[in-house]
C-alpha positions, 0 to 999 in steps of 0.5 A: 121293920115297918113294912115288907118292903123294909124287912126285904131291904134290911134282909138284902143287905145282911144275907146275900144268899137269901136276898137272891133268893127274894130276887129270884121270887119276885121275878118269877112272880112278876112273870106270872102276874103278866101271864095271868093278866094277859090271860084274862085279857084274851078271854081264855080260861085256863083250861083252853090256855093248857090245851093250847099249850098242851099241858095238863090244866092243873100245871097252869093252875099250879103255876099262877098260884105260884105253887109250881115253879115252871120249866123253861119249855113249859113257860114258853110254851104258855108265852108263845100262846099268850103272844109274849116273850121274855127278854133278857137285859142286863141287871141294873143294880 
């Protein structure tokens, strides 16, 4: 394997099981990056950004370091703050 993007692939096409879990990951993971970049945008910091929403600071923080994997509740609540919203589309495969 030369890159990670090879190992991902190799893993997909030998374990399903874990190549969903990757999936899973890298969604979350790409949802968080457009919260913090839109966070930073606005000029808020992430202690005014949990009390918009009412949640502790240290959950927020937890969040972006991809420590925490949010609830459904607690990740719209920071959508609705940032002014975004998750859609859903069909897998395209």
């Amino acid at each position: 394997m030369r890159t990670w993007d090879n190992y991902k692939e190799h893993v997909r096409e030998t374990d399903p099981v874990i190549a969903r879990d990757i999936d899973e990951i890298e969604s979350l993971a790409k949802i968080v990056s457009v919260m913090i970049d839109k966070r930073n945008a606005m000029g808020i910091s992430q202690r005014e950004l949990a009390k918009m929403c009412g949640i502790p600071q240290s959950s927020v923080a937890r969040i972006e370091a991809h420590r925490i994997t949010p609830n459904l509740d607690t990740l719209l609540k920071i959508l609705h703050q940032l002014n975004l919203e998750i859609s859903i589309v069909p897998v395209s495969k």
